[in-house]
C-alpha positions as CSV (number, residue, x, y, z in Angstrom):
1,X,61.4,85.7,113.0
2,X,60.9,82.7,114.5
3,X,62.4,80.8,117.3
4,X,66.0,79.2,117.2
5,X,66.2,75.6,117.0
6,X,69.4,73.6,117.6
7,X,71.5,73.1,114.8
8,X,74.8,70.6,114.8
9,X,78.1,72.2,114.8
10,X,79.1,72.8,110.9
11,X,82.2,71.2,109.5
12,X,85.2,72.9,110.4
13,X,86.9,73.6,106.7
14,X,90.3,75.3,106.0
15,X,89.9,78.8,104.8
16,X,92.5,81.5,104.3
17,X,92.7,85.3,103.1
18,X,95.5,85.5,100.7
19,X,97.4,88.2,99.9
20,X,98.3,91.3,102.3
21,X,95.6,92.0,104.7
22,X,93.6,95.2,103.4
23,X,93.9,97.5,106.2
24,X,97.1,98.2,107.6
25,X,96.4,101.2,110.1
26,X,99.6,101.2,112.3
27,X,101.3,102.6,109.3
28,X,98.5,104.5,107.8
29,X,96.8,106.5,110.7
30,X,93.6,108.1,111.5
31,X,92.8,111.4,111.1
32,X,90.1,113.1,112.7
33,X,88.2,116.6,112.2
34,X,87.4,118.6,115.5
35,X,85.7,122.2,115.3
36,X,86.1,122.0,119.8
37,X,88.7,121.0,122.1
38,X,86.6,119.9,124.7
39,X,84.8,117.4,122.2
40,X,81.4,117.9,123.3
41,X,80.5,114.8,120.6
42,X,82.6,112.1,121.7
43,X,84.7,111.8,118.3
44,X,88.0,112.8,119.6
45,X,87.5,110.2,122.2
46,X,85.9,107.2,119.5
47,X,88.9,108.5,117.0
48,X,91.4,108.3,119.7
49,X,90.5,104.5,121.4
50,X,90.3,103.6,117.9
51,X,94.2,104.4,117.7
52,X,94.7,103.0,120.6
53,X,92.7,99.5,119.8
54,X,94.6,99.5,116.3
55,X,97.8,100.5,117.3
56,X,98.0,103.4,115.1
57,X,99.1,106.6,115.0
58,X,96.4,109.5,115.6
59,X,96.1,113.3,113.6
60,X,93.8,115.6,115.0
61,X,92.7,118.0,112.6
62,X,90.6,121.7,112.9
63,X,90.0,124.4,110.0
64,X,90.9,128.0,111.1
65,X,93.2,130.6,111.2
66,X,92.6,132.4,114.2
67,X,93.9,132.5,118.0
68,X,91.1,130.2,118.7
69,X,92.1,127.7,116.2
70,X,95.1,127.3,118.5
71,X,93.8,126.8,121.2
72,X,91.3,124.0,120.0
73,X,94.1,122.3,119.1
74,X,96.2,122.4,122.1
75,X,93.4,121.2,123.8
76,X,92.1,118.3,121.9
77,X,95.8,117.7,121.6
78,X,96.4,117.5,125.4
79,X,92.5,114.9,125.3
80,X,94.1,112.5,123.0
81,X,97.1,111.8,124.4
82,X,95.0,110.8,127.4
83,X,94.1,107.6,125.2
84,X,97.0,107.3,122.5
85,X,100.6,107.9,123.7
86,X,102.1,111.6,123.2
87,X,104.6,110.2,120.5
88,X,101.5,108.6,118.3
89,X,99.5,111.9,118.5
90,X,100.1,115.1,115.9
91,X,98.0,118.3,115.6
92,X,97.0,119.8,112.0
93,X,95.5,123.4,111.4
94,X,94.5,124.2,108.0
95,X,93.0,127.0,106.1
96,X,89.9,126.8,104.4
97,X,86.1,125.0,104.7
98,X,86.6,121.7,106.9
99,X,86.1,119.2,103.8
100,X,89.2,121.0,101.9
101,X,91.3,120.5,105.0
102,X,90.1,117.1,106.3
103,X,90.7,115.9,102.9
104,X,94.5,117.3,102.5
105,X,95.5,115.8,106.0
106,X,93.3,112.3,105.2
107,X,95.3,112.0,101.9
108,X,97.5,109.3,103.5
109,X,95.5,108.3,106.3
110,X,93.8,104.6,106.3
111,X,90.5,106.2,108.4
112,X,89.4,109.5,108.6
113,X,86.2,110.6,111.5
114,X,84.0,113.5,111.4
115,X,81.6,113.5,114.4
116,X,77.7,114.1,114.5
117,X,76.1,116.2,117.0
118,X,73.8,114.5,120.0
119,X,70.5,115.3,118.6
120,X,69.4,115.3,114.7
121,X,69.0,118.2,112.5
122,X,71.2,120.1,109.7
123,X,74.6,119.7,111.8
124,X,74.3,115.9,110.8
125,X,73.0,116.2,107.5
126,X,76.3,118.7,106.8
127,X,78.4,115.7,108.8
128,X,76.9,113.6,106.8
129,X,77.6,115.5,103.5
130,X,81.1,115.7,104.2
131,X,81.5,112.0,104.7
132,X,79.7,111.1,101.5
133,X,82.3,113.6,99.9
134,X,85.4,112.0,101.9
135,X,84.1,108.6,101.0
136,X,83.2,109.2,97.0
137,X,86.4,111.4,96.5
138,X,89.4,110.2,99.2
139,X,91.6,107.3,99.7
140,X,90.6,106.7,102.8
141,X,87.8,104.6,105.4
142,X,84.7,107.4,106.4
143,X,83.8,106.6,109.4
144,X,81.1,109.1,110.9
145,X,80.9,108.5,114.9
146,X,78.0,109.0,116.6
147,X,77.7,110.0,120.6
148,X,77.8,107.8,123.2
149,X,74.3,107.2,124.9
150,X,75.8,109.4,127.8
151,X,75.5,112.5,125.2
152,X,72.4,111.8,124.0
153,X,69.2,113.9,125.1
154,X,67.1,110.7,124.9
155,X,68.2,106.9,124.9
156,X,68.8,105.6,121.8
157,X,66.7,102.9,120.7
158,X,67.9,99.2,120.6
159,X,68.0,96.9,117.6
160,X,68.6,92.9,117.8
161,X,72.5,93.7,118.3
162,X,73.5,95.8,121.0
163,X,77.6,96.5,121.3
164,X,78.1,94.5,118.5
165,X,79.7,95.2,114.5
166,X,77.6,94.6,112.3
167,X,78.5,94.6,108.9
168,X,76.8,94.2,105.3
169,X,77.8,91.3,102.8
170,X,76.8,91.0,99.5
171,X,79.8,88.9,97.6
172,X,82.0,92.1,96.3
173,X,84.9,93.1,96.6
174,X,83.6,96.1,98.6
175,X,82.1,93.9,101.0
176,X,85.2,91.8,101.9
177,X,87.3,95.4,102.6
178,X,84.5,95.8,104.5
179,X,84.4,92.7,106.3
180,X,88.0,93.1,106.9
181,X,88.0,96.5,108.6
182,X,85.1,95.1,110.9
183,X,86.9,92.3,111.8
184,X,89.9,94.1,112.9
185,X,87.7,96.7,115.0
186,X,85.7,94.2,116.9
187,X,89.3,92.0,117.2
188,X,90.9,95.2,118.8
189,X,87.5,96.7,120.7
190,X,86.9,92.8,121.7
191,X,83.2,93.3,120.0
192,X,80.8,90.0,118.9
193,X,80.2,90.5,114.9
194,X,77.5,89.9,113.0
195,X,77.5,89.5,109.1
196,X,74.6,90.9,107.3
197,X,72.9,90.1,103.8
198,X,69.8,91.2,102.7
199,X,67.7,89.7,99.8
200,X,64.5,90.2,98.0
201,X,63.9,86.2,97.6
202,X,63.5,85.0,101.4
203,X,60.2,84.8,102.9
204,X,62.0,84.7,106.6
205,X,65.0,86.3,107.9
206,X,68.1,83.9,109.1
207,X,70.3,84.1,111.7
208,X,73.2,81.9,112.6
209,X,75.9,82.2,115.7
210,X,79.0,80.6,115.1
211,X,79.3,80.5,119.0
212,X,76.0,79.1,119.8
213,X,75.6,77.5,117.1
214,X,71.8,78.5,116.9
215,X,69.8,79.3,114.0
216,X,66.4,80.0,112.4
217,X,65.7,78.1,108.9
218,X,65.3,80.2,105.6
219,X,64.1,79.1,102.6
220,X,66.9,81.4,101.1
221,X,70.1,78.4,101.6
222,X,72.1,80.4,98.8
223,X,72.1,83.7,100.5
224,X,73.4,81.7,104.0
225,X,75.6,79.8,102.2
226,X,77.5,82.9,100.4
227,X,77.7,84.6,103.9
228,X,79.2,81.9,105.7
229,X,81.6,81.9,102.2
230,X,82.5,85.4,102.6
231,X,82.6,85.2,106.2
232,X,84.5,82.3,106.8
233,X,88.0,83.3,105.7
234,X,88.2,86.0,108.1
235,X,86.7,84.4,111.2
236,X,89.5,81.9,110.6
237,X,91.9,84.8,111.1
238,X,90.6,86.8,113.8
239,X,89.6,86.1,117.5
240,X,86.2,87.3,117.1
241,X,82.6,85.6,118.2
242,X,81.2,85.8,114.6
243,X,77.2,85.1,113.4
244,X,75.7,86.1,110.3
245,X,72.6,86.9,109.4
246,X,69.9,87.3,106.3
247,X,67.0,89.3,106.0
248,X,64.8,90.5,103.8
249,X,64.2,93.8,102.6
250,X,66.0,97.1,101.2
251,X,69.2,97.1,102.4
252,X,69.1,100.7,103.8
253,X,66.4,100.3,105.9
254,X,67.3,96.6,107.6
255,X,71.1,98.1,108.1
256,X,69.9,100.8,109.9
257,X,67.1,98.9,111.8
258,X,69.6,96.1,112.6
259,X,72.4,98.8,113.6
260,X,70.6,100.8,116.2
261,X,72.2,100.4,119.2
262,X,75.2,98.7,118.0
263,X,78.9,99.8,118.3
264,X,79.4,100.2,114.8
265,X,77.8,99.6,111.2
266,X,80.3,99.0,108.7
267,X,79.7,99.4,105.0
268,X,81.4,98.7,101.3
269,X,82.3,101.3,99.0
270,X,82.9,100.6,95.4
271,X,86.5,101.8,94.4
272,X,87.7,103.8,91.4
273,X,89.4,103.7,88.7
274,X,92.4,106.7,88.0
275,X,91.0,110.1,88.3
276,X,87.1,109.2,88.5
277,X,85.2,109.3,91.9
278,X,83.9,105.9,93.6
279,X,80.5,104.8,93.0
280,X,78.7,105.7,96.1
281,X,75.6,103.2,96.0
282,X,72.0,104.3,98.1
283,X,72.9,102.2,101.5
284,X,76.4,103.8,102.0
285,X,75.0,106.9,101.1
286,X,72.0,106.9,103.5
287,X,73.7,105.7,106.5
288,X,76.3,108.5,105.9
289,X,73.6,110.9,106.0
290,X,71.2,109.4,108.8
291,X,73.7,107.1,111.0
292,X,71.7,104.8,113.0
293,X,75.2,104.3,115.2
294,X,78.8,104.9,114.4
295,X,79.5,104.5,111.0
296,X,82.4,103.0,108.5
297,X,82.3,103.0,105.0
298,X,85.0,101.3,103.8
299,X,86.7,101.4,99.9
300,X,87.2,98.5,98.4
């Protein structure tokens, strides 16, 4: 990439979002899956400032049927109203393998959060699995959360976008759900937000900041131009430092790259029609089951 050079401030057009905004978590809640009460992976805790940030009302969810099942509860209970007030927080026990039960209490739910373990291995590939399945087959946001760099045996490494949501773009209408739970997040986490397209027919990447108003030329101008299209509506509506961005290359592997380090990557999911599973494409897939970061896959 090359350097920024100054660019003049752009135009300042009238955009709106019609319609009723897409995400509507006060009323819908989050719902997240806990197998300890002491949350040794910091999901309880991401699940439970999300809540708070959002305003919404929090279910804390563990599979058993056993005196220790009880106590899990009571105790991840007693850590989440730390975060969400005691009247905003409920506890669920169910019977049966953790994707049968997390999917019963999600049915209603606007986000649902399973949590990876610090280091890598077949505890987040079966994470991972379950999110796919929660994300092909529920009503709901996925959102797998990673640890905090605290919990983590070895610093994570840093992309171009540390603490920031980034969030990928291509012109559906899986993309703008998308675009529309990042923009509430990093409104109610107070999180810059970068916009993300990646195409096959730029020789150099772009980056824009709405803020700085900085940017690198591309030989691309119809990818920028549908990003600051797509974007546009919703930085209208939301207090949020906004930038977009386009590279080039497969979309899995520049999400991930661009994502390490950030607060959360946020991802489109293809809806459904009645009684059919959603068409999980690759990059959804492959961040569910490798998450560079904290990660959000959103139906459309």
């Amino acid at each position: 990439m090359t350097n920024p050079v100054p660019l003049r401030p752009r135009e300042q057009v009238q955009r709106r979002v019609t319609g009723t905004p897409r995400w509507a978590p006060a009323a819908a809640g989050i719902v997240v899956g806990v197998s300890r009460g002491d949350d040794p992976t910091g999901v309880l805790t991401w699940a439970a400032r999300e809540a708070r940030a959002l305003h919404a009302p929090l279910v804390v969810c563990h599979a058993g049927n056993d005196e220790r099942a009880d106590a899990v509860l009571a105790e991840a209970g007693a850590l989440a109203r730390r975060a969400v007030p005691a009247g905003h927080v409920r506890t669920v026990r169910g019977d049966g393998r953790p994707l049968a039960v997390l999917a019963a209490a999600a049915d209603q739910a606007g986000i649902v959060v399973v949590g990876t373990a610090a280091g890598a291995g077949s505890g987040t590939q079966l994470v991972g699995t379950i999110a796919v399945r929660l994300a092909t087959e529920g009503r709901s946001a996925a959102v797998v959360a990673r640890p905090p760099a605290s919990l983590q045996p070895a610093q994570p490494q840093q992309g171009p976008f540390p603490g920031h949501v980034v969030v990928g773009v291509d012109g559906s209408p899986a993309s703008r759900a998308a675009l529309e739970y990042a923009f509430a997040h990093a409104a109610g986490h107070r999180r810059p937000l970068v916009a993300v397209y990646v195409t096959t027919g730029s020789a150099a990447d772009y980056w824009h900041d709405d803020s700085l108003l900085d940017t690198v030329v591309t030989d691309d101008p119809g990818a920028s131009a549908l990003v600051d299209d797509e974007v546009g509506p919703f930085a209208d509506r939301y207090r949020v430092r906004a930038a977009s961005a386009v590279h080039r290359g497969r979309p899995l592997a520049v999400l991930s790259r661009l994502s390490r380090g950030a607060d959360l990557l946020v991802v489109g999911v293809n809806g459904r029609p009645a009684g059919a599973r959603a068409r999980l494409g690759s990059t959804a897939r492959g961040v569910l089951l490798d998450p560079p970061t904290t990660v959000a896959a959103v139906r459309a």
